[in-house]
N, C-alpha and C positions, 0 to 999 in steps of 0.2 A: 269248292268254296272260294269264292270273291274275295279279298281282304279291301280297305277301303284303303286309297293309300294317300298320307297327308299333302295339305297344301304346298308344301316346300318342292317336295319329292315331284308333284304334278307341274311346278315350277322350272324346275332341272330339266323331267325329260321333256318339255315344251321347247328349252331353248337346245338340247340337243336335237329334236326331232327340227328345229327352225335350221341349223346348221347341215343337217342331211339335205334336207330340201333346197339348200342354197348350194349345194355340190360340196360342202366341208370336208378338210381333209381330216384324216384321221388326228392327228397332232394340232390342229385347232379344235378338234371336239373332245379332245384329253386335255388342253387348256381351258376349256372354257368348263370342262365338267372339274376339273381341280379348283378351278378359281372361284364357285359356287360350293365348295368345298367338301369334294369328294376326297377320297383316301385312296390312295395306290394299295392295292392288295401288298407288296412290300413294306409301306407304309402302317399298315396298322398289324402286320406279321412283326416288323421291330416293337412296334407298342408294345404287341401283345411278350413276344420276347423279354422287354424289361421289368415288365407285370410276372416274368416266368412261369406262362403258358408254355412256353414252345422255346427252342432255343437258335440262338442268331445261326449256329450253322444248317437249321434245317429251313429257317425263311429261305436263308440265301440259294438253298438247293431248290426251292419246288416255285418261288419266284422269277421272274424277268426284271432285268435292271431297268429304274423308271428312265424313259429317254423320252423326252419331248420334241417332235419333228417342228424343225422352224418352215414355216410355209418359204 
């Protein structure tokens, strides 16, 4: 089964799928997918943490620290 998936979304992986194609590094297309505002899987593991789903010492275990590679 298809899901449709919304204008925003078709937006984002446009300009990432534009960044592949232009030879993008990794660390420019985790910039530019944050800055169109994506969430670091750590990032919404603390959300969800302060909302106590889950707790800050098991993000930090199943998580990677967010590091943004400077071109």
């Amino acid at each position: 089964m298809k899901l449709p998936r919304s204008v925003e979304l078709d937006h984002v992986l446009l300009g990432h799928a534009q960044h592949l194609v232009e030879g993008g590094h990794a660390g420019r297309i985790k910039r530019h997918a944050l800055a169109q505002g994506m969430r670091t899987l750590r990032d919404d593991g603390i959300a969800k943490a302060l909302a106590g789903v889950t707790t800050l010492d098991e993000v930090l275990r199943v998580t990677q620290e967010d590091v943004v590679e400077l071109d």
